[in-house]
C-alpha positions as CSV (number, residue, x, y, z in Angstrom):
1,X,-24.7,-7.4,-48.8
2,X,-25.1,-3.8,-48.0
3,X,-22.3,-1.1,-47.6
4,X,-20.0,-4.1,-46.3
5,X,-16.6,-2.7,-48.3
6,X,-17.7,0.5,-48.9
7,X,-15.1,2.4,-46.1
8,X,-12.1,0.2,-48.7
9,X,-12.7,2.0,-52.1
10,X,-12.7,5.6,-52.3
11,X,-11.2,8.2,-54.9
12,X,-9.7,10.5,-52.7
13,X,-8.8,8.2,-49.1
14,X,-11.9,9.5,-48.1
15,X,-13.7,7.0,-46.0
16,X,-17.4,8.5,-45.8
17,X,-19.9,5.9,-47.2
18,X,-21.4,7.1,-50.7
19,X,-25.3,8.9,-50.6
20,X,-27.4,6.0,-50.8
21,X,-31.6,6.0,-51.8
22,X,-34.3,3.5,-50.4
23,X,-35.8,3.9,-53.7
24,X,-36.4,1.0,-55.8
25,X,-34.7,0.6,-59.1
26,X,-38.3,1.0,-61.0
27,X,-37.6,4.3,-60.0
28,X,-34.8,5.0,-61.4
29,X,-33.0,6.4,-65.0
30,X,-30.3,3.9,-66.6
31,X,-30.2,5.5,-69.5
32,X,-28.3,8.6,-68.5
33,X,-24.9,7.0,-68.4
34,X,-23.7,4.4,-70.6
35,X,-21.1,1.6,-69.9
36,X,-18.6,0.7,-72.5
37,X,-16.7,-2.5,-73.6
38,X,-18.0,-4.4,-70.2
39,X,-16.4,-8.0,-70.7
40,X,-18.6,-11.3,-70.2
41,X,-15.7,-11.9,-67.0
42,X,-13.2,-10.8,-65.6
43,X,-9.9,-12.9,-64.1
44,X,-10.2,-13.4,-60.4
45,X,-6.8,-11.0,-58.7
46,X,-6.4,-8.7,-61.6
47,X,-7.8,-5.5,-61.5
48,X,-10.8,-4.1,-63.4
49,X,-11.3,-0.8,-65.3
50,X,-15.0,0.7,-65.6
51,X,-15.0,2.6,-69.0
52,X,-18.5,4.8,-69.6
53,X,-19.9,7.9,-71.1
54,X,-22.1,10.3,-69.3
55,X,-24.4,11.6,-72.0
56,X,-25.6,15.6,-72.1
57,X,-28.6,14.4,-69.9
58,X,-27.0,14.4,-66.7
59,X,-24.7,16.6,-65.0
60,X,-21.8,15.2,-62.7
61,X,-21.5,16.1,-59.5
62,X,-18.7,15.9,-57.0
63,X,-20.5,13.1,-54.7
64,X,-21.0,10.7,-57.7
65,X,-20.1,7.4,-57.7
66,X,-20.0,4.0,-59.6
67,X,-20.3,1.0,-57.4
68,X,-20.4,-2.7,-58.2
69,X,-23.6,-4.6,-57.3
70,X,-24.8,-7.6,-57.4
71,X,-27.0,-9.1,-59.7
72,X,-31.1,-8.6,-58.3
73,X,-30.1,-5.6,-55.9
74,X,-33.5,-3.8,-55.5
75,X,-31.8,-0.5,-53.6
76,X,-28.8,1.7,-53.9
77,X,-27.6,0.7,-50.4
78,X,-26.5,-3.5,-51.5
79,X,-23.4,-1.9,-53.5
80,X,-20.9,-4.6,-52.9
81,X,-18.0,-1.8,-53.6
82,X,-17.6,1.7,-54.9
83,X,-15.1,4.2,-56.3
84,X,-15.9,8.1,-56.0
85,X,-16.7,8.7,-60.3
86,X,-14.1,11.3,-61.3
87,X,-15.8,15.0,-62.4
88,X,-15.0,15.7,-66.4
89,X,-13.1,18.4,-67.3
90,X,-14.9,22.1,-67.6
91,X,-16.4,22.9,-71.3
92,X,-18.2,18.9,-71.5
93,X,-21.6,20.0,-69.8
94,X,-23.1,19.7,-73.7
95,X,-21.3,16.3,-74.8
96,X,-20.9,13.2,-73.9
97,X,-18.2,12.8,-71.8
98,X,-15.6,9.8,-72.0
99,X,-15.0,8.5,-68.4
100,X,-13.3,5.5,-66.9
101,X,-12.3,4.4,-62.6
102,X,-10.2,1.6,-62.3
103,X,-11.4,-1.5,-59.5
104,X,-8.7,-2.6,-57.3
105,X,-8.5,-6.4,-57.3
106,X,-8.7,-6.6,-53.5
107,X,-11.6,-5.6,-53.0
108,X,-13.5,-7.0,-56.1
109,X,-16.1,-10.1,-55.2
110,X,-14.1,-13.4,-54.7
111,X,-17.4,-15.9,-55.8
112,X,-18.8,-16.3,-59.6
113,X,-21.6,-14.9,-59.2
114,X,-22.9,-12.3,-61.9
115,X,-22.3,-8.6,-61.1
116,X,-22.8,-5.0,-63.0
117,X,-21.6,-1.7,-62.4
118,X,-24.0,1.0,-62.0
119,X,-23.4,5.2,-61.8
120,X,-25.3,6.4,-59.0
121,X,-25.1,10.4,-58.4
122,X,-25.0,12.1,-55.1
123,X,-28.7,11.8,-54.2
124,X,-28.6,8.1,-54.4
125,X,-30.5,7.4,-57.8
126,X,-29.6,5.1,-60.2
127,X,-28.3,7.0,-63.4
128,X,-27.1,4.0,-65.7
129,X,-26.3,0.0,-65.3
130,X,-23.9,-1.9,-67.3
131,X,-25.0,-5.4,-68.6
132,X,-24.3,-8.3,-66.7
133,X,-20.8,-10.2,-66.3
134,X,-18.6,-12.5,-63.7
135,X,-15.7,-12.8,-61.9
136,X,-13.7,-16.1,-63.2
137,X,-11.1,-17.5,-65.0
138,X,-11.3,-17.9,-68.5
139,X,-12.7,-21.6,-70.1
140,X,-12.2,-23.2,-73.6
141,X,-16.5,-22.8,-73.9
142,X,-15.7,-18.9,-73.6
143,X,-13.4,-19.3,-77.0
144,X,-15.3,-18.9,-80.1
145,X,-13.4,-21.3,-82.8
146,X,-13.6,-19.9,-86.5
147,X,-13.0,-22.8,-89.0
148,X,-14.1,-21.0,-92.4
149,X,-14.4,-17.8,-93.9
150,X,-18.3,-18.3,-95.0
151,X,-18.4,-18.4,-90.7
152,X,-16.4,-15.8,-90.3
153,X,-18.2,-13.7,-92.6
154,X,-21.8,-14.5,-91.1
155,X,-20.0,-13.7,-87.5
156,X,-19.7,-10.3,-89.5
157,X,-22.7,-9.8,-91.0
158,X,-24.2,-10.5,-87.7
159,X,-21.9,-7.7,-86.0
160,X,-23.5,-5.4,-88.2
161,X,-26.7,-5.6,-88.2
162,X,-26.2,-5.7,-84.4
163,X,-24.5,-2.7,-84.4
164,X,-27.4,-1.3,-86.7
165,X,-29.8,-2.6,-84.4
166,X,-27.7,-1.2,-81.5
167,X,-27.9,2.3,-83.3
168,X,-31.7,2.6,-83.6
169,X,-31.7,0.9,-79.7
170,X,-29.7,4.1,-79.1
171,X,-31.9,6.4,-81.6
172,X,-35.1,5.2,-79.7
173,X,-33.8,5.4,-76.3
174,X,-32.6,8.9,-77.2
175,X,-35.6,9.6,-78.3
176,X,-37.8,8.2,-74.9
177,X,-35.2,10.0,-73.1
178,X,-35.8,13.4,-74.8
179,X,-40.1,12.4,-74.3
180,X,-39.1,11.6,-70.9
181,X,-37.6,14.8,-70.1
182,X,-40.4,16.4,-71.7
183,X,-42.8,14.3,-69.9
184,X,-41.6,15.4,-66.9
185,X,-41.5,19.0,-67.5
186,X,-45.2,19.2,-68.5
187,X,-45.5,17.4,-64.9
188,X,-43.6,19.9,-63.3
189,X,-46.1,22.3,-65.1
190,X,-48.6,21.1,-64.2
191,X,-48.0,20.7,-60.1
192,X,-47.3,24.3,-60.4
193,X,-50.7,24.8,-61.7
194,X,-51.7,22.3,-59.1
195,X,-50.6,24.2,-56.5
196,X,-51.1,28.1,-57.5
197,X,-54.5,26.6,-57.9
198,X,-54.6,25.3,-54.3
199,X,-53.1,28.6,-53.9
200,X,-55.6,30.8,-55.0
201,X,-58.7,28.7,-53.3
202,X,-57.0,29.0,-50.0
203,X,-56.3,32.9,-50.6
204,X,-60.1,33.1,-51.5
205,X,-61.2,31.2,-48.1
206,X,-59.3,33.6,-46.7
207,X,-60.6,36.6,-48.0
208,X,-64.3,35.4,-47.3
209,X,-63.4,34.8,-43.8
210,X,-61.8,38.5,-44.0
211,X,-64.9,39.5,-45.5
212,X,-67.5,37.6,-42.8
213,X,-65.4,39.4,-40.3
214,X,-65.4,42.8,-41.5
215,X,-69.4,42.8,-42.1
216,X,-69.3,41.3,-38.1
217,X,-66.6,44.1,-37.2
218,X,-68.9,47.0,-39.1
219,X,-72.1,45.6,-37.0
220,X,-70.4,45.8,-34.1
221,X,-68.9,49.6,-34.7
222,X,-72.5,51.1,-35.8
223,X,-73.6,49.5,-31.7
224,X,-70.3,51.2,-30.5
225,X,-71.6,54.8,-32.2
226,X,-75.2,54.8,-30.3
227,X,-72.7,54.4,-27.3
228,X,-70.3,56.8,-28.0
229,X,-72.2,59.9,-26.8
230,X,-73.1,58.4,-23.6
231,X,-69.0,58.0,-23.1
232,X,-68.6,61.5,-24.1
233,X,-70.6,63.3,-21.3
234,X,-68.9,60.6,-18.7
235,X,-65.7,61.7,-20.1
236,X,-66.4,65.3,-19.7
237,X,-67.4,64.2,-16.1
238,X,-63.9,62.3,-15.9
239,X,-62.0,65.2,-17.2
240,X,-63.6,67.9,-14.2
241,X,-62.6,65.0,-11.7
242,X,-59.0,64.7,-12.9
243,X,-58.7,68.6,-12.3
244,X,-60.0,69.0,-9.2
245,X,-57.4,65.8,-8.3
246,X,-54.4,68.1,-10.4
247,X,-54.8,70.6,-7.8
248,X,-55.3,68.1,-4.8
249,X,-51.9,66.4,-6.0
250,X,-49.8,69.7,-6.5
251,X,-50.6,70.5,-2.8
252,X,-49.1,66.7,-2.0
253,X,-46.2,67.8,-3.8
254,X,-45.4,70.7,-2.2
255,X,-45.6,69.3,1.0
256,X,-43.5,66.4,-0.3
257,X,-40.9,69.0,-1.5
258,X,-40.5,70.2,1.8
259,X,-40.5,66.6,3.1
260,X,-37.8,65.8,0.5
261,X,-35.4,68.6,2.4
262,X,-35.4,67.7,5.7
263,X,-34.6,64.3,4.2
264,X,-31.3,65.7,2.1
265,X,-30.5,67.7,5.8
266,X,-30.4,64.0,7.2
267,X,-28.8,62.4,4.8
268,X,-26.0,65.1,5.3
269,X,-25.7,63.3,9.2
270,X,-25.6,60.5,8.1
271,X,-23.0,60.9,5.9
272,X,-21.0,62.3,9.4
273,X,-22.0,59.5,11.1
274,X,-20.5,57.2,8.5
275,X,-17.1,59.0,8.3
276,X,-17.0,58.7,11.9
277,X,-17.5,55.1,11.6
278,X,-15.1,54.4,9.1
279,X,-12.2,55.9,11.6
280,X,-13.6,53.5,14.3
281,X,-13.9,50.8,11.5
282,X,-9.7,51.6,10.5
283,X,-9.0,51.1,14.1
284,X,-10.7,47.6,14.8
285,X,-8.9,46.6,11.5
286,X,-6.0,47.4,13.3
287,X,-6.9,45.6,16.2
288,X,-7.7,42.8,14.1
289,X,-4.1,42.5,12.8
290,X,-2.6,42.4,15.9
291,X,-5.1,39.5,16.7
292,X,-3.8,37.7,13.4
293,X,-0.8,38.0,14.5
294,X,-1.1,36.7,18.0
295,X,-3.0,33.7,16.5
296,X,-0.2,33.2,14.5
297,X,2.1,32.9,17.3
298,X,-0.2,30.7,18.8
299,X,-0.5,28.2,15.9
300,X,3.5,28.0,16.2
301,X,3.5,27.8,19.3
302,X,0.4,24.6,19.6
303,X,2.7,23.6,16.6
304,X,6.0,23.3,18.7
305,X,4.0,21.4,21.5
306,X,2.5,19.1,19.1
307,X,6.1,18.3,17.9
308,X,6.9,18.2,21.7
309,X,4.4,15.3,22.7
310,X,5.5,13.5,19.6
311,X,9.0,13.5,20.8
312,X,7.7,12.4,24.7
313,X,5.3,10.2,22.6
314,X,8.1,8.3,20.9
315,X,10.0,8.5,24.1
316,X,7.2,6.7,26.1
317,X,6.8,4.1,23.4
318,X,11.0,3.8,23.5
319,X,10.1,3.3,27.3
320,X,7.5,0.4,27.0
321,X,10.0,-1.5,24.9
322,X,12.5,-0.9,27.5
323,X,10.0,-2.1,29.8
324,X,8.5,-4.9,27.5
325,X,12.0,-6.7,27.1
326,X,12.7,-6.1,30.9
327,X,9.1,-7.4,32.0
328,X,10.2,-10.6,29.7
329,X,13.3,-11.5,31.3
330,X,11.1,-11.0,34.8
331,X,8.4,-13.2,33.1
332,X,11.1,-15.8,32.3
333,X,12.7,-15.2,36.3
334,X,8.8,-15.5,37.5
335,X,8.6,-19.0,35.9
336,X,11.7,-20.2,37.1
337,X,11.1,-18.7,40.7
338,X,7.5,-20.8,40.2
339,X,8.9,-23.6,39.2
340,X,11.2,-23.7,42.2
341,X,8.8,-22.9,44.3
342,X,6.1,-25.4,43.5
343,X,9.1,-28.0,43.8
344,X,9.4,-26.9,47.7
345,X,5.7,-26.9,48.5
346,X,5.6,-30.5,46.7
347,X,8.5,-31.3,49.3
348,X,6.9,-29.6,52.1
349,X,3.7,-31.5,52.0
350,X,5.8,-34.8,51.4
351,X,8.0,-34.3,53.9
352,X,8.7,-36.9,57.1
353,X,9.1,-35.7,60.9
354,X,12.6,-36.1,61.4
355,X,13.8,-36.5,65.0
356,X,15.9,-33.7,66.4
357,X,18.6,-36.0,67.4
358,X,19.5,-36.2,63.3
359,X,19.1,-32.4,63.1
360,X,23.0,-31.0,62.3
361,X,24.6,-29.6,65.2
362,X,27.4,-27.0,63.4
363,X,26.1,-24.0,61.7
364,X,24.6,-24.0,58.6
365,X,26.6,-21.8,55.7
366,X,25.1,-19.8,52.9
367,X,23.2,-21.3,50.4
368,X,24.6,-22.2,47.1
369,X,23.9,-21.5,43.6
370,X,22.6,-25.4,43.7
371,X,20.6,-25.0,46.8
372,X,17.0,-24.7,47.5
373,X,15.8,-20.8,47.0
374,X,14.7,-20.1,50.4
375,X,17.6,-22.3,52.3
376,X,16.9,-25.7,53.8
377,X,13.8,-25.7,56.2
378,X,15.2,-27.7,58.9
379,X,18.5,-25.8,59.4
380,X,17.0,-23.5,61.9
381,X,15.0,-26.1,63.6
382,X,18.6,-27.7,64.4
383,X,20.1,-24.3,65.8
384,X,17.2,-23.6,67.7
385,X,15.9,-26.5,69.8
386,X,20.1,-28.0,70.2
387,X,20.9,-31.8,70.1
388,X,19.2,-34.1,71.7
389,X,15.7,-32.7,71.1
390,X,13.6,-35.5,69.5
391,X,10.7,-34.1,68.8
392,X,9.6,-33.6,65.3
393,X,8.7,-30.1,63.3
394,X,8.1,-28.2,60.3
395,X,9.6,-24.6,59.7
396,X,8.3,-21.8,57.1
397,X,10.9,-20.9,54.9
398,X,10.3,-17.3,54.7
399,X,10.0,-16.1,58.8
400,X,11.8,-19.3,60.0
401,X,8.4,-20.1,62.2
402,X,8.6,-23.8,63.2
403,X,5.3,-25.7,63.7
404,X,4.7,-28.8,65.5
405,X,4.2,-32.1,64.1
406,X,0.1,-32.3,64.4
407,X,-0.2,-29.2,62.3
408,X,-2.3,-29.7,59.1
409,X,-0.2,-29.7,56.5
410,X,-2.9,-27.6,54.4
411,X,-2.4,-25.4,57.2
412,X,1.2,-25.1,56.9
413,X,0.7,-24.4,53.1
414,X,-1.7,-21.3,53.6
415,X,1.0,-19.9,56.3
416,X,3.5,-20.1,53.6
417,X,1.4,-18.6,50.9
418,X,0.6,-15.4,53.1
419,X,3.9,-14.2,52.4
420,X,3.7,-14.4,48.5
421,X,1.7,-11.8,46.3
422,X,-0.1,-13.6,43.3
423,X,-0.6,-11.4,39.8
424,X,-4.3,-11.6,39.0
425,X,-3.9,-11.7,35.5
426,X,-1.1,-14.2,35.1
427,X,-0.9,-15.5,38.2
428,X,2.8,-15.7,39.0
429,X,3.4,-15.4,42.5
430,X,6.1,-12.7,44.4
431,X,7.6,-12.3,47.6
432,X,5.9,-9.6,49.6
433,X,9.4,-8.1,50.8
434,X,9.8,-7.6,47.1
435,X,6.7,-5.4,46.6
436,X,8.5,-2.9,43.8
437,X,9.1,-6.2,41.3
438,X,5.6,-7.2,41.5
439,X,4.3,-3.5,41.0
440,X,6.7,-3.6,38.1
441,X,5.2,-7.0,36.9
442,X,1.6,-5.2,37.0
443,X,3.0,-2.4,35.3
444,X,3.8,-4.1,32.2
445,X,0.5,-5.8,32.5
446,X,-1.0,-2.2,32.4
447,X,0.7,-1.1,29.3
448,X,-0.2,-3.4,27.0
């Protein structure tokens, strides 16, 4: 159950946890404070006031406090909940003293089982315990029905000699209290005894050992005495040696003295020496402000270069986009100028001998935008051999060279690819007389 609402009750919103003790309750004094008018049980959500008196035996202190336990707790620390108990007013210390700390309902136990309050002061002892009770409604076997006076009467009676018997409980328990207390001050007597008495035998192992080491000390002086003449003539001897070194050591000094003033006369040149330096020091910190300075101009000026690639930097990359769109449209010009031009080799190496007689006699115009690339491949043949000729040929379309009709057509292809220029990397195929576009083309291949 422990401390487990102990943070929710406290006197003055403080939320320390009350000084607890490991020490069993067999330990401990509940006769020092005494609960008053503790009910049987107490109605669930209501709250509940703790009335006691704190007899002359004990003296409140300001970390006091009554907590609510339950029933069987063996230690201080399974208070279910706690208030801080108030400190009585000055002038009280030798009376009782009236006290009461009221138990909010929210925090008061929420089961039936039976519970006590109990004063515990700031070292975490037990100082008094109230007599059992519960937390529950009330029942008709709690009422006590009084049909006749002769009961009533007894009921009476019986209250009084309770209450006597309840005064001589008190007498008597006054009375082991005040044996108590003088119980343990004859126990405090008597560990003081106790220990002056451990006290005094340690002292007196002491002084024996003082004693043992005295006689040991005084044995070992009277062997020190037979020596001590001995030590005298070799201090005599000593003393005759440190003279003769006196006056060995004031001729070292003398000769340091001297030493020491052809130091000072050196010192004095150096002291030139360093003046001088500091002049020649003054100028190379002059010198090294005009370097500063030049390194300064340098910086702007790497600076202004810097910004000067950047600017041919972004120019160059302006460039290659230029040059990126262009190569493009050339790539998109290549394929078509492929495509054509695979479509004339095809009808090339398909092509029939046709007999010079059917060759066109008038001259041939300028190819349309619907004609073949490189013209039509007989035209030429026609112009040059006339009508009549009935021989059969082929012509290359880019020198206008006519071949006869037992060339290899393989060979014929080779011929025609001798005047192209092929891209290694893409393979799209140029005219040689239009060397500048293909260099272009390689160009673009080159910068990406």
């Amino acid at each position: 159950m422990g401390a487990q609402l102990s943070q929710t009750s406290t006197m003055d919103d403080s939320c320390d946890d009350p000084p607890t003790s490991a020490v069993l309750l067999d330990s401990c004094h509940f006769s020092q404070v005494l609960f008053n008018n503790v009910e049987k049980f107490y109605v669930p959500g209501a709250d509940v006031t703790c009335y006691y008196t704190l007899t002359q035996n004990i003296t409140a202190r300001g970390k006091d406090w009554v907590g609510i336990f339950r029933v069987g707790w063996k230690t201080t620390r399974e208070y279910y909940t706690f208030m801080w108990a108030p400190l009585p007013a000055a002038g009280h210390s030798d009376t009782a003293v009236q006290q009461n700390i009221q138990f909010k309902a929210y925090y008061l136990p929420k089961d039936d089982e039976y519970y006590q309050f109990c004063y515990v002061d700031q070292d975490g002892m037990v100082r008094g315990a109230s007599v059992p009770f519960q937390f529950r409604a009330e029942t008709e076997d709690d009422i006590l029905v009084v049909t006749t006076q002769g009961e009533v009467e007894e009921i009476e009676l019986q209250n009084k000699n309770l209450q006597e018997e309840n005064e001589g409980l008190k007498a008597s328990c006054a009375n082991l209290q005040k044996q108590n207390l003088e119980l343990q001050e004859e126990l405090k007597k008597t560990q003081e005894l106790q220990k002056s008495l451990e006290s005094l035998r340690s002292n007196t192992e002491k002084l024996e050992l003082e004693v043992n080491s005295l006689k040991t000390e005084n044995k070992h002086l009277k062997e020190q005495g037979d020596c001590r003449e001995a030590e005298l003539q070799q201090l005599k001897e000593q003393i005759r040696n440190v003279s003769s070194e006196k006056e060995h050591l004031e001729g070292r000094l003398k000769t340091a003295l001297e030493h020491m003033d052809q130091l000072q006369t050196q010192v004095l040149n150096y002291e030139k020496e360093v003046e001088n330096l500091s002049h020649m020091g003054q100028d190379k910190t002059e010198q090294l402000e005009t370097l500063k300075e030049e390194n300064h101009q340098l910086r702007l000026s790497t600076a202004q270069q810097q910004h000067n690639l950047m600017k041919e930097l972004e120019e160059q990359k302006h460039l290659f986009q230029i040059l990126q769109a262009e190569k493009e449209e050339t790539d998109e010009e290549s394929q078509r100028l492929r495509a054509e031009n695979s479509a004339l080799l095809r009808h090339l190496s398909q092509a029939e001998f046709v007999p010079l007689s059917a060759l066109p006699q008038a001259p041939v115009p300028a190819p349309g935008a619907g004609d073949l690339l490189f013209g039509n491949p007989y035209s030429a043949a026609g112009g040059n051999l006339g009508a009549g000729a009935e021989a059969s040929l082929r012509m290359c379309p880019m020198c206008d060279e006519v071949f006869p009709e037992d060339v290899d057509t393989s060979q014929y292809e080779t011929h025609v690819r001798s005047h192209l220029l092929e891209c290694p990397i893409c393979t799209e195929s140029f005219e040689k007389s239009n060397k500048q576009v293909f260099e272009d083309h390689m160009l673009c291949h080159n910068l990406e």
